[in-house]
Backbone bond lengths (Angstrom), bond angles and torsions (degrees), N, CA, C in turn:
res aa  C-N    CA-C-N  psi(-1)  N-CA   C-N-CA  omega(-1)  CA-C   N-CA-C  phi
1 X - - - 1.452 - - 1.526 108.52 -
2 X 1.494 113.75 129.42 1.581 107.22 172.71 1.368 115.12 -101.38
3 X 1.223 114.43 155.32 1.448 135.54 -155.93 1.980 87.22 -81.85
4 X 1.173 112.18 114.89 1.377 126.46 175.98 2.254 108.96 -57.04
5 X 1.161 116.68 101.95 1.248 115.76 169.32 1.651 115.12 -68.50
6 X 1.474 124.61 122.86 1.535 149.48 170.50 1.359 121.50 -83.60
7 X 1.074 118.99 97.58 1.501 112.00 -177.01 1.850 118.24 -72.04
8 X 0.866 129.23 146.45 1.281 138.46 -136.36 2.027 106.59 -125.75
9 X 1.656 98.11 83.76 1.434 101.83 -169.60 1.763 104.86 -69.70
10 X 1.575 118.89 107.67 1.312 139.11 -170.00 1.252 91.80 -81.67
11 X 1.412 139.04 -42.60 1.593 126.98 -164.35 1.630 123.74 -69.01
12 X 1.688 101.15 26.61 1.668 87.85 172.89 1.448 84.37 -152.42
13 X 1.803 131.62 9.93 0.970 123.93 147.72 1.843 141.78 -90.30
14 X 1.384 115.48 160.31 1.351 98.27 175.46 1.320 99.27 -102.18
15 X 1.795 124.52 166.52 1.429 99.40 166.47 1.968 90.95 -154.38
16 X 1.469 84.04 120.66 1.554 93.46 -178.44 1.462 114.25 -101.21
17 X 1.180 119.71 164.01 1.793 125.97 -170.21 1.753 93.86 -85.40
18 X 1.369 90.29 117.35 1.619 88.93 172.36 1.947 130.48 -101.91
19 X 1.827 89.04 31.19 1.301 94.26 174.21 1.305 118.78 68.70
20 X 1.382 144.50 27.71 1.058 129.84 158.37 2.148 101.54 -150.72
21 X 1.330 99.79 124.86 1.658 113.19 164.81 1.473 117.17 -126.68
22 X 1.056 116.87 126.41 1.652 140.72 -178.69 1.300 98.63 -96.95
23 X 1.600 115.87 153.02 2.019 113.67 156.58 1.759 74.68 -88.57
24 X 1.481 90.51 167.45 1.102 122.41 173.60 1.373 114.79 -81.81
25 X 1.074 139.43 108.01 1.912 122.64 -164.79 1.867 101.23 -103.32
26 X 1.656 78.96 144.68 1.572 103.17 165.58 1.229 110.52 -68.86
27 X 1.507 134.21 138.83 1.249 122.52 144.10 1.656 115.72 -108.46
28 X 1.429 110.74 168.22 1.323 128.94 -174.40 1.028 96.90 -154.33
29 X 2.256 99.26 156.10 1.233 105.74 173.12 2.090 104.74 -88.62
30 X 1.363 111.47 158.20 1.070 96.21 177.94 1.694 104.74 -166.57
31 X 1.530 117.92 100.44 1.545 137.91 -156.12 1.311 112.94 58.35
32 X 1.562 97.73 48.06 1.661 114.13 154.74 1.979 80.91 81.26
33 X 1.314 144.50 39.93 1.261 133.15 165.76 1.340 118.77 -136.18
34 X 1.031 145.69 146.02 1.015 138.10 149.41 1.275 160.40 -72.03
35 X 1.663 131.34 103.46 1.260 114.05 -117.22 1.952 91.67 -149.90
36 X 1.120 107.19 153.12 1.736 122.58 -164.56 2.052 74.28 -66.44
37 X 1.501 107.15 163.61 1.584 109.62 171.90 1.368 107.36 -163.43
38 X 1.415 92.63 17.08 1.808 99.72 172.29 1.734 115.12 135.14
39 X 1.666 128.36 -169.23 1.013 117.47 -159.92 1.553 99.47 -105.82
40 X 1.175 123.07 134.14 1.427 116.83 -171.56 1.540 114.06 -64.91
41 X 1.509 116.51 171.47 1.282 90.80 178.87 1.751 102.28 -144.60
42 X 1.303 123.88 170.61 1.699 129.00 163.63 1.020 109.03 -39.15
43 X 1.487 119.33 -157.30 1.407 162.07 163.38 1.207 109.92 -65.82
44 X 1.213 98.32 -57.92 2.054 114.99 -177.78 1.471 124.95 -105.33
45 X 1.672 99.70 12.55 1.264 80.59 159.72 1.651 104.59 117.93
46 X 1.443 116.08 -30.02 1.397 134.26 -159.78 1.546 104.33 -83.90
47 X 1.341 118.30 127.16 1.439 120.42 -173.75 1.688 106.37 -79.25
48 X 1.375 93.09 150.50 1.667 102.97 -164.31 1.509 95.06 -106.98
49 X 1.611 89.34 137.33 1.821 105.70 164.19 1.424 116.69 -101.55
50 X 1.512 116.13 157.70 1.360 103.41 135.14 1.589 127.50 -99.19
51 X 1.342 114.56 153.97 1.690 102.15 175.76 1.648 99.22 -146.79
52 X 1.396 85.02 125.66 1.399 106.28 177.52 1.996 122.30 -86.18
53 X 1.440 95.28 118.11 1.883 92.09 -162.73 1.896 79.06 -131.89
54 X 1.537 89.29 168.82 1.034 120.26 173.64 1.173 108.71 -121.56
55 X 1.997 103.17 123.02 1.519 116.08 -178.76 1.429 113.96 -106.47
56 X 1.616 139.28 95.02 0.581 169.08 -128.24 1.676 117.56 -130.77
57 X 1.660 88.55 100.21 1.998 96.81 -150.53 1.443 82.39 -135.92
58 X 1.493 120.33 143.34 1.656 138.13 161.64 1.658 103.48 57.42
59 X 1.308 109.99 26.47 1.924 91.52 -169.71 1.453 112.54 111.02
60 X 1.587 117.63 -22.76 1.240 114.75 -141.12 1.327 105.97 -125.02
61 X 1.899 130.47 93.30 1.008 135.21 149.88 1.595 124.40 -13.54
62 X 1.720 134.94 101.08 0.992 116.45 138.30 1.892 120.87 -114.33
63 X 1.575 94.70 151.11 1.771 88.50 176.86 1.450 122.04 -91.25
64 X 1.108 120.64 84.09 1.589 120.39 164.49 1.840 128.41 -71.42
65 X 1.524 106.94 141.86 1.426 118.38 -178.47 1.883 81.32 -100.63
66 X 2.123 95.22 127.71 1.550 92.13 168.80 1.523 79.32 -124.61
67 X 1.627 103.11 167.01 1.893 110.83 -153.36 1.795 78.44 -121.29
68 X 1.361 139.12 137.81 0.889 136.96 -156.95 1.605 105.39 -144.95
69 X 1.392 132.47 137.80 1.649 118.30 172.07 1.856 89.55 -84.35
70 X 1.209 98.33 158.59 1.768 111.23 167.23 1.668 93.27 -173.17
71 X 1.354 98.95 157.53 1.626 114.15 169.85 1.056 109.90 -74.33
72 X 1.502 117.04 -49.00 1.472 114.41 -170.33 1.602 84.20 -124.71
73 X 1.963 104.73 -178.72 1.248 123.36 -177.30 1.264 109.22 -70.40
74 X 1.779 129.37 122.70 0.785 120.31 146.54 1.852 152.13 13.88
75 X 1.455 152.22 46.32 0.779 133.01 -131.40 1.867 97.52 -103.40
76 X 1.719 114.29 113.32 1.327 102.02 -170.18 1.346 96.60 -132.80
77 X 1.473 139.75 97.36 1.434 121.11 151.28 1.412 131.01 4.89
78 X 1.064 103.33 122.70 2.158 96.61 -172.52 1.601 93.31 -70.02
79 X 1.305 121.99 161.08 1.970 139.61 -158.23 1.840 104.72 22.27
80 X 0.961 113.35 26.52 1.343 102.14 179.02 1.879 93.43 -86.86
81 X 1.332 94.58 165.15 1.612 107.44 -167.11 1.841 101.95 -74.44
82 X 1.077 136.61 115.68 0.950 131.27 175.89 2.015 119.70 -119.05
83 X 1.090 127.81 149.27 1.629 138.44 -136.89 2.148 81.88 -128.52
84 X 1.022 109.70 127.05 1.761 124.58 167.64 1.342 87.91 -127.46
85 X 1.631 105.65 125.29 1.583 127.93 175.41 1.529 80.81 -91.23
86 X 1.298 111.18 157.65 1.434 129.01 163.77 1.106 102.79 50.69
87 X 1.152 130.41 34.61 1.640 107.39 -174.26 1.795 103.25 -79.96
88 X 1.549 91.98 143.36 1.735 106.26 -168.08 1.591 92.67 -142.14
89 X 1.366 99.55 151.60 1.258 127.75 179.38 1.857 114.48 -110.36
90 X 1.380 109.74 146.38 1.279 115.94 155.71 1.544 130.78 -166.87
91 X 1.472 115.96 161.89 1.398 93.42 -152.70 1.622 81.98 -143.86
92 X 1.121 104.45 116.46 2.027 140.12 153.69 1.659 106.92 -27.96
93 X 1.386 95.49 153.87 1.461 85.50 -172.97 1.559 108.69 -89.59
94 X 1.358 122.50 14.83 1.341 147.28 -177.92 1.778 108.84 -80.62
95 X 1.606 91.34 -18.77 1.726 103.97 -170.04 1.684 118.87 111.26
96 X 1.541 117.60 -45.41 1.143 140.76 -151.61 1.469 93.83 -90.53
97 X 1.510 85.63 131.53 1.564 122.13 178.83 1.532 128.75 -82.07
98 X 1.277 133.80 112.92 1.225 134.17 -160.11 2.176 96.82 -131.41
99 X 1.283 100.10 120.19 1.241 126.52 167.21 1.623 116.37 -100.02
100 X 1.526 92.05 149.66 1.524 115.02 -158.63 1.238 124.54 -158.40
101 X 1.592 124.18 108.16 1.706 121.33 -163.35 1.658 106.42 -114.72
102 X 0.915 112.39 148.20 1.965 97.99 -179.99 2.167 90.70 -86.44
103 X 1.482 115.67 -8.09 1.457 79.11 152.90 1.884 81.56 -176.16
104 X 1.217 107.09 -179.53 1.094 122.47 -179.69 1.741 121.94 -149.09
105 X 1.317 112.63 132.23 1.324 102.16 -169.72 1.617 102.10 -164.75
106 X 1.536 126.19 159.44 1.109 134.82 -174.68 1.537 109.42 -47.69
107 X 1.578 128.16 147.56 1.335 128.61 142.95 1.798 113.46 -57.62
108 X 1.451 84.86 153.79 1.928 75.70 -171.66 1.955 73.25 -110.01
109 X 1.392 85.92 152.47 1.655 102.10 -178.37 1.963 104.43 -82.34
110 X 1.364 116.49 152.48 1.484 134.74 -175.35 1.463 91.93 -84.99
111 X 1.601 88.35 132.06 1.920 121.40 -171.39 1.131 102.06 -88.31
């Protein structure tokens, strides 16, 4: 069974950089253990982050991890206004919700 992808209506959210990006790590087994073995990656190749923002709907702070491809790390000001293209949602049959943008990057401020 595949985990159903949710597309993620951004136009009544805010979503600020909440200061923290991880690579995403590979694990492997390795002398019978299990062990980080590098940064995971896409389809094509592109190393995956996590980035932690705050989605910010009716008043109401929540903190989401969105998992993002980028070449390099993310670079986002912590509460600065930040833009998730595609951002999509999905949720495990465990319950738990996992977010996902094909990229993420600062709002540029009005000239």
């Amino acid at each position: 069974m595949t985990t159903p992808i949710i597309p993620v209506d951004t136009s009544r959210l805010t979503l600020k950089a909440g200061g923290s990006t991880q690579p995403v790590q590979e694990w492997g087994e390795k002398d019978g253990r299990r062990q980080p073995v590098g940064q995971q990656r896409d389809e094509h190749g592109t190393p995956l982050w996590d980035v932690t923002v705050l989605a910010v709907l009716d008043g109401t702070a929540h903190e989401w991890v969105v998992r993002v491809p980028a070449a390099q790390e993310p670079a986002l000001p912590v509460l600065s206004d930040v833009r998730a293209r595609a951002l999509a949602a999905s949720v495990s049959w465990k319950g738990s919700v996992t977010f996902t943008a094909s990229s993420i990057e600062p709002v540029k401020a009005a000239q």
